[in-house]
C-alpha positions as CSV (number, residue, x, y, z in Angstrom):
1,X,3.6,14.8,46.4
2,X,1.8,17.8,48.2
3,X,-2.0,18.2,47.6
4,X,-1.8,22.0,48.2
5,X,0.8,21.7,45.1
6,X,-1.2,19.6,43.2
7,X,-4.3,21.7,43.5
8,X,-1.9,25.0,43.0
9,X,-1.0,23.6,39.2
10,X,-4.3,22.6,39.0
11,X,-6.0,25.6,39.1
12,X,-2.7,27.1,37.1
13,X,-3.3,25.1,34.5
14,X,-7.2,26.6,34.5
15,X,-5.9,30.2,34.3
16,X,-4.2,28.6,31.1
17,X,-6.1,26.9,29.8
18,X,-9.5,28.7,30.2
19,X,-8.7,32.0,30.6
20,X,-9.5,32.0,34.6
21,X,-7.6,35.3,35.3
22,X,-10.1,35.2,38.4
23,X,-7.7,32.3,40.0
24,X,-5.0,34.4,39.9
25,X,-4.8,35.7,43.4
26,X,-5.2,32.6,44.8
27,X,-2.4,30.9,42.2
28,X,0.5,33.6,42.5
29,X,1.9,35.9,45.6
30,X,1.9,39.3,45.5
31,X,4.9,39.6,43.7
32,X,6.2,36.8,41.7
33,X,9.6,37.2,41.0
34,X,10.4,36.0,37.3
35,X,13.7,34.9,35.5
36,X,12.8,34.5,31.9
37,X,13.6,35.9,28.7
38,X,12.4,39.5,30.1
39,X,15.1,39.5,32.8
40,X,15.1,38.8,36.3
41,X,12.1,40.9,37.4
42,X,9.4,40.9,39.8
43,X,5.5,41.3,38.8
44,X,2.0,42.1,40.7
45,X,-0.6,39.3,40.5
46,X,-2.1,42.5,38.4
47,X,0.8,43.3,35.9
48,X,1.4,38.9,35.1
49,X,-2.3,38.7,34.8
50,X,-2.1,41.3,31.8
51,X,1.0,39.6,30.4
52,X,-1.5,36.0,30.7
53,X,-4.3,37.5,28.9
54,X,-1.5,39.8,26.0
55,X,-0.3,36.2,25.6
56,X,-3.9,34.9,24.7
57,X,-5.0,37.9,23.0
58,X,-1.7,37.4,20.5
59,X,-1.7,34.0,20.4
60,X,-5.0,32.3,20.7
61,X,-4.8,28.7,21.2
62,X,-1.9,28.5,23.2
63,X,-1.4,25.3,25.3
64,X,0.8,24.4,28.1
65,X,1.6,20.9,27.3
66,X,3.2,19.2,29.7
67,X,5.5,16.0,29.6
68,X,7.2,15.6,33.1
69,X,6.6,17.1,36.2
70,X,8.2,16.7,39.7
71,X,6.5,18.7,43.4
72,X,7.7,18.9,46.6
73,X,5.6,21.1,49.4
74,X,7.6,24.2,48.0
75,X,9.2,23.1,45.1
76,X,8.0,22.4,41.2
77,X,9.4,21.7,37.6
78,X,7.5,21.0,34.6
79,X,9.4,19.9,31.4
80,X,6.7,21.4,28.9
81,X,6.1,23.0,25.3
82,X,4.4,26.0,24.8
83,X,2.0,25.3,21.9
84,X,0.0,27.1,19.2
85,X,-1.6,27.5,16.2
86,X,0.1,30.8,14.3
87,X,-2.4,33.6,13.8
88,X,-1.2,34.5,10.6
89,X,-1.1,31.0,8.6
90,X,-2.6,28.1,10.9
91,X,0.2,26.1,11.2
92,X,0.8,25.1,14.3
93,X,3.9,26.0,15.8
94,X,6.1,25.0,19.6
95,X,8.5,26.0,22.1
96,X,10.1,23.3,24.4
97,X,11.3,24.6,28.0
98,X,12.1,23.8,31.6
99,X,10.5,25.7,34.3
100,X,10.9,25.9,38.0
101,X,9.1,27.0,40.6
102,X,9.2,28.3,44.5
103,X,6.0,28.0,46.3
104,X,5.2,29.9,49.3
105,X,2.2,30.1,51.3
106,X,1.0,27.7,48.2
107,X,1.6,30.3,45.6
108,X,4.2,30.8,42.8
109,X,6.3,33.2,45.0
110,X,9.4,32.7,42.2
111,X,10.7,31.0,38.4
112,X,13.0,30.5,36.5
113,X,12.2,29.2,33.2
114,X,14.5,28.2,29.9
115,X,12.9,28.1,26.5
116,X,14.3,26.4,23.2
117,X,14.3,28.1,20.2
118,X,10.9,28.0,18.1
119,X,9.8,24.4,16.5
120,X,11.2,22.9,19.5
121,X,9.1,20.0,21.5
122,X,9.9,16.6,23.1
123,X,10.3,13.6,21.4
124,X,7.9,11.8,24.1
125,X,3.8,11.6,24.9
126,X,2.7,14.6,26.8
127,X,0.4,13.9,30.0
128,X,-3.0,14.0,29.7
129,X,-3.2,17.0,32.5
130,X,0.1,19.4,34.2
131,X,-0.5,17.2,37.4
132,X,-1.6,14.0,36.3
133,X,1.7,11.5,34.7
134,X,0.8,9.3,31.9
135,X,-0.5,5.7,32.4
């Protein structure tokens, strides 16, 4: 596995995680093309940092939890859940996907990502961190 891609999703996963918008420039290109639910669309490192931090805002407690994972130098796929606590009642609610990646000059140049429907999540132990398998 590449460091540069290891320390890529690591600092991803901080953006995530702790709201380090900062790392964004130095985690995705210039414009990262997307193909998700939105379309097939390309984004600024501005315009996805928004969408990050409308995500949080809506959503507070979201985690990337991830339970596979596979890098090459330009090459990623994480086999995660999207998970949360729902604003409104507590409960805590999930979304199961796949997501690949494209890396280019060690930032997320492209995706594709496929979510399940709501209350979704794998049967399985998630990993401890997006880069790090489980024991």
């Amino acid at each position: 596995m590449s460091d540069t891609v290891r320390d890529l999703f690591d600092r991803w996963e901080k953006v995530w995680h702790e709201c380090q918008y900062d790392l964004i420039p130095n985690c995705v290109g210039s414009h990262y093309i997307r193909h998700d639910e939105k379309g097939d669309r390309t984004v600024t490192q501005d315009a996805y940092a928004t969408e990050l931090m409308t995500v949080h805002k809506e959503r507070p407690g979201t985690r990337v939890v991830v339970y596979d994972h596979s890098f090459t130098d330009d090459r990623a796929w994480f086999r995660f859940a999207f998970v949360w606590p729902d604003p409104a009642s507590g409960k805590q609610r999930s979304r199961a996907g796949m997501q690949s990646y494209r890396i280019e000059d060690g930032k997320l140049a492209e995706t594709w990502i496929t979510l399940l429907a709501l209350g979704t999540t794998w049967a399985d132990e998630p990993q401890e961190r997006w880069t790090v398998r489980r024991a």
